[in-house]
C-alpha positions as CSV (number, residue, x, y, z in Angstrom):
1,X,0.0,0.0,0.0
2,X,1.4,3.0,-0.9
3,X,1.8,5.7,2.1
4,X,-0.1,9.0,1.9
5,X,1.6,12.3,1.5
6,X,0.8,14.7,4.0
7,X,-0.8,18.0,2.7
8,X,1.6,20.6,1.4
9,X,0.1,23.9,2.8
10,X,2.1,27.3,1.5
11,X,1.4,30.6,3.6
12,X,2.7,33.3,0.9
13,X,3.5,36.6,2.4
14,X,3.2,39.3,-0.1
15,X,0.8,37.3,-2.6
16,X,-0.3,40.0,-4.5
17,X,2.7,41.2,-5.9
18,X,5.3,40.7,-8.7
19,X,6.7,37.6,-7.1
20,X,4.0,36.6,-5.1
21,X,1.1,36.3,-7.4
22,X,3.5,33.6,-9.8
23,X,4.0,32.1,-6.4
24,X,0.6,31.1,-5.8
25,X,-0.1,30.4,-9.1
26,X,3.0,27.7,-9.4
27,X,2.4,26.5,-5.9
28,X,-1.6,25.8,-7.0
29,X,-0.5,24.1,-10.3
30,X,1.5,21.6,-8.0
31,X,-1.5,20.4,-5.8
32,X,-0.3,22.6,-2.9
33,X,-3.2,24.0,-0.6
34,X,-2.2,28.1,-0.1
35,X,-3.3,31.0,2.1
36,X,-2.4,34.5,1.2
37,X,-1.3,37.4,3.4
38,X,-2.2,40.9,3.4
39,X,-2.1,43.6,4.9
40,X,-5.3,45.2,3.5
41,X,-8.6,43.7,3.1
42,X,-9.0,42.3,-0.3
43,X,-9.4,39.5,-2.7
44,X,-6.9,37.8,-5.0
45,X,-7.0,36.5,-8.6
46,X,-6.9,33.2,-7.4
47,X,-9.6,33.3,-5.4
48,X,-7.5,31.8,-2.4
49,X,-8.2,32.4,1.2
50,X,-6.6,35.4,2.6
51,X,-5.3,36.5,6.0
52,X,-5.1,40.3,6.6
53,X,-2.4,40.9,9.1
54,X,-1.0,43.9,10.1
55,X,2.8,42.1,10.4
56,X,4.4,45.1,12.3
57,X,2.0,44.4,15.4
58,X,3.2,41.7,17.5
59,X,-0.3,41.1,19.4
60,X,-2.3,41.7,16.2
61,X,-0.1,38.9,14.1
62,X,-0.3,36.5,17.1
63,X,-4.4,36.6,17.1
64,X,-4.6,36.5,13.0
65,X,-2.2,33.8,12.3
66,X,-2.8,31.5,15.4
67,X,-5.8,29.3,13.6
68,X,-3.1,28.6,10.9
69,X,-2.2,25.2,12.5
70,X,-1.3,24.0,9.0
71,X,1.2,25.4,7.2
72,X,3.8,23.4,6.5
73,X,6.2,26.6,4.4
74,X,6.2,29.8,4.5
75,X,7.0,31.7,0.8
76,X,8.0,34.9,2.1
77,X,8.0,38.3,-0.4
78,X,7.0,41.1,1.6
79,X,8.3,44.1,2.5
80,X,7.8,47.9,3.6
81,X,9.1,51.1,2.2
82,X,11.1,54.1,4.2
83,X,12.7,57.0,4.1
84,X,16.4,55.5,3.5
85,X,17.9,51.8,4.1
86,X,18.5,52.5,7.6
87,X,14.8,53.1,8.0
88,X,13.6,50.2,6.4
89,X,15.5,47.4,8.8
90,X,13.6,47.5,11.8
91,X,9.9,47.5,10.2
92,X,10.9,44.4,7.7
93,X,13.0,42.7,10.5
94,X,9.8,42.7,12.6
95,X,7.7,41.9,10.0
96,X,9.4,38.9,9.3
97,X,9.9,38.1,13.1
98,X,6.4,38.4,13.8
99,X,5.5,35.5,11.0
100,X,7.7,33.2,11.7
101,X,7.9,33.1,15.1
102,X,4.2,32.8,15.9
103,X,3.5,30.1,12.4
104,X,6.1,27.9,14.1
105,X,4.0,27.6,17.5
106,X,1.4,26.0,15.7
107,X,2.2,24.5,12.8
108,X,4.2,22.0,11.2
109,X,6.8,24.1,9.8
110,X,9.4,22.8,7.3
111,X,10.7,25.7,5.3
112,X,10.9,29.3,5.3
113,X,11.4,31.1,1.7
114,X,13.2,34.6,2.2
115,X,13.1,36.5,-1.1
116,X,16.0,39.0,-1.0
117,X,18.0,40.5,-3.8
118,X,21.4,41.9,-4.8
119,X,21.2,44.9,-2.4
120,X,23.0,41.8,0.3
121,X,25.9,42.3,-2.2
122,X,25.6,46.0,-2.2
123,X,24.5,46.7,-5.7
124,X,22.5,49.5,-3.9
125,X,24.9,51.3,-3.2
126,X,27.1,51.8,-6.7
127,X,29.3,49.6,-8.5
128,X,30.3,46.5,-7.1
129,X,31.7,43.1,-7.5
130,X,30.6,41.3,-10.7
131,X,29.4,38.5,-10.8
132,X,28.1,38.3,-7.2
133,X,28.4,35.2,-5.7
134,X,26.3,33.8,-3.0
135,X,29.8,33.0,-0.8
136,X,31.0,36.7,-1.4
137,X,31.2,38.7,2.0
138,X,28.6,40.7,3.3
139,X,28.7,45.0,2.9
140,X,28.9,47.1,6.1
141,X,26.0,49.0,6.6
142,X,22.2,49.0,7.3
143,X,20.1,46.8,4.3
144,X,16.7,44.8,5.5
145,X,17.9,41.9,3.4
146,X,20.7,40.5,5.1
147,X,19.2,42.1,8.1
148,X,16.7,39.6,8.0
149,X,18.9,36.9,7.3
150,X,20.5,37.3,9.8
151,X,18.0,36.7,12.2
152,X,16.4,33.9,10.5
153,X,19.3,32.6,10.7
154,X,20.4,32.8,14.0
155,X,16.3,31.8,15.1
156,X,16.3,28.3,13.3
157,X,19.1,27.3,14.6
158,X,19.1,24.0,16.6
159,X,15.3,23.5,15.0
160,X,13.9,20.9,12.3
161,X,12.8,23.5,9.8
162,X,15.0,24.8,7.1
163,X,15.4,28.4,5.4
164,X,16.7,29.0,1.9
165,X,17.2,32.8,0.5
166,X,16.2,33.4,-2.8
167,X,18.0,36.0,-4.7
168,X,16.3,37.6,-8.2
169,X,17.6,39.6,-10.8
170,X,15.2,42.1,-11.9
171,X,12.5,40.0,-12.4
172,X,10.1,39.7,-15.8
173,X,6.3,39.5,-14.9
174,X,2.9,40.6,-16.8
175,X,1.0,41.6,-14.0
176,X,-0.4,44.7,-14.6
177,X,-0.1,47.4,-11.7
178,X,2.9,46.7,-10.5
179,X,5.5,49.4,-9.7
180,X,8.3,46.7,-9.9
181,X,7.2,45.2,-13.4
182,X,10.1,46.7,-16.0
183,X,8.8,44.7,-18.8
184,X,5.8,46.4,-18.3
185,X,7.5,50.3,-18.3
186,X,9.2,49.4,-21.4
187,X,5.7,48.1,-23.2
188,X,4.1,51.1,-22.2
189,X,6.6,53.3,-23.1
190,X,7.2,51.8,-26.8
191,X,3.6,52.2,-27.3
192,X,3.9,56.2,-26.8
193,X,6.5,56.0,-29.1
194,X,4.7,53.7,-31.7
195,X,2.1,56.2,-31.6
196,X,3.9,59.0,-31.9
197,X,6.3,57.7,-34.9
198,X,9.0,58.1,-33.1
199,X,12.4,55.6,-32.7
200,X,12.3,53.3,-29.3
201,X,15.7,55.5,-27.7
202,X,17.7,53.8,-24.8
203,X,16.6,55.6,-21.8
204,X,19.8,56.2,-20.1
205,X,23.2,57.2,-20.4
206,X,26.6,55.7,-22.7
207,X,27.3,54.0,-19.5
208,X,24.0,52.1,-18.9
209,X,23.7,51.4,-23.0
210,X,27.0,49.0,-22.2
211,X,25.7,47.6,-19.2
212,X,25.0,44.4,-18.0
213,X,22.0,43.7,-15.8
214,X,20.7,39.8,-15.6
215,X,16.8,39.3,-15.2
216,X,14.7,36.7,-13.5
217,X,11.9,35.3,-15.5
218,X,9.0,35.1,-12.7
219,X,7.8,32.0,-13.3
220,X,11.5,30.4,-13.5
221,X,12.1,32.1,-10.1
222,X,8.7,30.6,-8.8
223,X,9.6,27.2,-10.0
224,X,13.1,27.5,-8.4
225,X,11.9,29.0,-5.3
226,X,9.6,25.8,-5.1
227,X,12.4,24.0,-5.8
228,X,14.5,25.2,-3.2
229,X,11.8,24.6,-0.5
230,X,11.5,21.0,-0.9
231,X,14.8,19.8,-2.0
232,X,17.4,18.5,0.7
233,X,20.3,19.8,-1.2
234,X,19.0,23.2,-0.5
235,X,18.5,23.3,3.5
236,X,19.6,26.5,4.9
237,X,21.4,27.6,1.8
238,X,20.9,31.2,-0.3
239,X,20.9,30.9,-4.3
240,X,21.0,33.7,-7.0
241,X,18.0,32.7,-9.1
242,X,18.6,34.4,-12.9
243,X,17.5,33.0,-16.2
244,X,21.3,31.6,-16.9
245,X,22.1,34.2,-19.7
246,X,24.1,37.6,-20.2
247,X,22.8,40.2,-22.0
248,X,23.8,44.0,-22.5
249,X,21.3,46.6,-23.0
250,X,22.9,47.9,-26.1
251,X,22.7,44.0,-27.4
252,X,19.0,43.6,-26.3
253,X,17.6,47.0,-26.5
254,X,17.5,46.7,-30.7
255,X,15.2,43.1,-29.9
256,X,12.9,44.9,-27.9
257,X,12.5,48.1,-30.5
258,X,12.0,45.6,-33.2
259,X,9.5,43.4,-31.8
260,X,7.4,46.6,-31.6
261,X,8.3,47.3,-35.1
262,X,10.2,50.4,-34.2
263,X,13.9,51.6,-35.2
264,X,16.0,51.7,-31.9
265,X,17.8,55.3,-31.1
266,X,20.9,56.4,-29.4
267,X,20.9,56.6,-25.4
268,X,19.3,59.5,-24.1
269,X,18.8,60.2,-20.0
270,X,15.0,60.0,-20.1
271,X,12.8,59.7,-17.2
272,X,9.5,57.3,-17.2
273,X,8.4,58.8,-14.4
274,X,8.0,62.7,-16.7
275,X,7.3,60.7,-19.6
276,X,4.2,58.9,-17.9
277,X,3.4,62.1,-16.4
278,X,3.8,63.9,-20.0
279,X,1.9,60.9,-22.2
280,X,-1.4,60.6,-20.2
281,X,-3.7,62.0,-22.2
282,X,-2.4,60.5,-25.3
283,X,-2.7,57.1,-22.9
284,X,-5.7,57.7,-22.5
285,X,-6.7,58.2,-26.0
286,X,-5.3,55.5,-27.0
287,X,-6.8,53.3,-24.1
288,X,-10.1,54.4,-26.0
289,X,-9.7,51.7,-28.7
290,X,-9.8,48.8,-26.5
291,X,-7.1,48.5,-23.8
292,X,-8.2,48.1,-19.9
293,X,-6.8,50.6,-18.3
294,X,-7.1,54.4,-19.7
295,X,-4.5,56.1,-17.3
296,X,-1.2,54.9,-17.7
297,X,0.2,56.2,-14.3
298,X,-2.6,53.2,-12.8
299,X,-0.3,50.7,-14.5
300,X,3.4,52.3,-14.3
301,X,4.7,55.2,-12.5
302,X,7.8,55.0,-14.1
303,X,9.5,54.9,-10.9
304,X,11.3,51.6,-11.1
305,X,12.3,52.1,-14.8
306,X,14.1,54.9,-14.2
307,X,15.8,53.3,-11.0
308,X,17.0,50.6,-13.9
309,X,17.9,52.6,-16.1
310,X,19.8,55.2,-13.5
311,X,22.3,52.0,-13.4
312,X,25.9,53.0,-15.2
313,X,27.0,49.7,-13.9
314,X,26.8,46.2,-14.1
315,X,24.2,44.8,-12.3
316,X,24.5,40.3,-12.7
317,X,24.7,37.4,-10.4
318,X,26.6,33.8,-10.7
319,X,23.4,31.7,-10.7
320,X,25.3,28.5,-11.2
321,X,25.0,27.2,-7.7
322,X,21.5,26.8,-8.4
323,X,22.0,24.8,-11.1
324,X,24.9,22.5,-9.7
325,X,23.0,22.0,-6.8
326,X,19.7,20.2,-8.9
327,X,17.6,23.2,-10.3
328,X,17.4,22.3,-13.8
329,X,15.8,25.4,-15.8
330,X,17.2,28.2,-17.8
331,X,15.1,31.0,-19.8
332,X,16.6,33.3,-22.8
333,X,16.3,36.6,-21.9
334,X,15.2,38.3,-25.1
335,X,12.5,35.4,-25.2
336,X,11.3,35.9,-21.9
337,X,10.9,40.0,-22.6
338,X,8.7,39.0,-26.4
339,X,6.5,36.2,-24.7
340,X,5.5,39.2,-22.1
341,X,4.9,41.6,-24.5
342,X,2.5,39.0,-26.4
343,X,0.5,38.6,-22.8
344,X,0.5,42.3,-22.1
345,X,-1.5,42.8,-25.8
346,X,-3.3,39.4,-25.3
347,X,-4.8,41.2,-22.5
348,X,-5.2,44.2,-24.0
349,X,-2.7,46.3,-21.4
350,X,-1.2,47.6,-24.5
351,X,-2.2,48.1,-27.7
């Protein structure tokens, strides 16, 4: 007789955005039962239960999450903005804190899934060491990532659950809305210049053109992330996650202008953020034939373009680990960026 497998039950922090929403949507195609958490009453696309938790109260966390007496790993994506990186330690350390340490009272916890990012290598701060490699020393200073870390670290030790930190490149998503979504920017931005006639120009300087900045396909990263969580090779171990290829802009930036059908331009310092600003009404005309959402600034503010572009360095992880330790997938890059165009128009986002 074969033995039953016990339920797989994913609690996903952050499930509504960039990463999150993938998340749940891989981690539903597997058979895994998931709850959502969020901070604001809502529903999600899904349609799976949700949990609104304010994370930064202690008592509040420990009434909400104590009838979770399930969950089995935690897929962990949230996080809170501040003024500057000192700032944002304390709320995302407690945040974090609060989750884990009141889930593992009650539940049979295996895993923890941190998402981080390069910012443990100091990429926020300006240049630095290329590729970054999961064994390179920390950077002195105050970042939430490694922060975080830290203390997860230093709280499972001596227990039977496992953490693994999961570290993106800039990741590639089509969900609509998202501040983070730079495949989205770039769509909405060719589309002003389709209408207009004019060339698809590099938004940045000589420096950034020659660039190299890796991305993270989000369903790759999903898969790996779930990946990570149940495989024994992985147990308490942190892993770039990129799709496997180099690319610079001024090699990919051409692909991108001709999928749209446009001639690519010379680097100029543009800003998203003004040309959102500047474009809204011509948005919103052309959101008049069809599209399903008539001002622009609802999808993109341009924000996290411009922080992209704004890099005159290179920006690219070694994900090899990943791969030597089990985790089979790669994605091409200029691929990844044409298949989320084709969804974006699919679903009428642009035109």
């Amino acid at each position: 007789m074969s033995k039953i497998q016990p339920q797989k039950v994913a609690l996903v922090a952050g499930a509504s955005g960039i990463v999150g929403r993938q998340m749940v949507k891989t981690l539903l195609d597997n058979q895994w039962q998931v709850i959502g958490l969020r901070h604001r009453a809502s529903t999600h696309p899904d349609n799976i239960p949700l949990v609104n938790v304010n994370l930064l109260d202690a008592q509040h966390s420990a009434q909400m999450l104590q009838p979770l007496v399930g969950v089995t790993h935690i897929f962990y994506s949230a996080w809170v903005n501040a003024a500057n990186w000192t700032e944002m330690v304390a709320p995302n350390v407690t945040m974090l804190r609060n989750l884990v340490s009141h889930v593992e009272k009650t539940s049979p916890l295996q895993t923890v899934s941190l998402m981080q990012g390069y910012k443990v290598y100091g990429a926020h701060l300006g240049p630095f060491k290329t590729p970054a490699r999961e064994s390179d020393p920390g950077v002195p200073g105050a970042e939430f990532n490694a922060a975080q870390l830290a203390w997860l670290t230093e709280f499972q030790r001596g227990k039977s659950w496992h953490w693994n930190a999961i570290r993106p490149g800039v990741v590639g998503s089509a969900v609509p809305g998202n501040t983070m979504n730079l495949a989205l920017s770039i769509a909405l931005y060719a589309s002003l210049c389709k209408a207009q006639g004019l060339p698809l120009r590099f938004p940045g300087t000589q420096q950034t053109w020659h660039s190299i900045v890796d991305h993270t396909d989000s369903g790759l990263l999903a898969d790996a992330t779930l990946w990570a969580a149940t495989s024994s090779t992985a147990e308490n171990q942190a892993f770039n996650v990129n799709n496997g290829d180099i690319w610079r802009w001024s090699e990919l930036w051409p692909l991108i202008a001709r999928w749209f059908d446009l001639e690519a331009a010379p680097p100029v310092n543009l800003s998203f953020q003004q040309l959102f600003h500047d474009y809204r009404d011509l948005w919103s005309k052309l959101a008049g034939e069809g599209l399903v959402e008539a001002d622009i600034l609802r999808l993109s503010d341009g924000q996290f373009a411009d922080f992209v572009f704004s890099w005159d360095y290179d920006m690219f992880g070694d994900g090899s680990k990943l791969r030597r330790a089990g985790f089979p997938r790669m994605q091409a890059t200029d691929e990844m960026f044409f298949s989320l165009f084709t969804q974006l128009r699919a679903a009428r986002v642009i035109p």
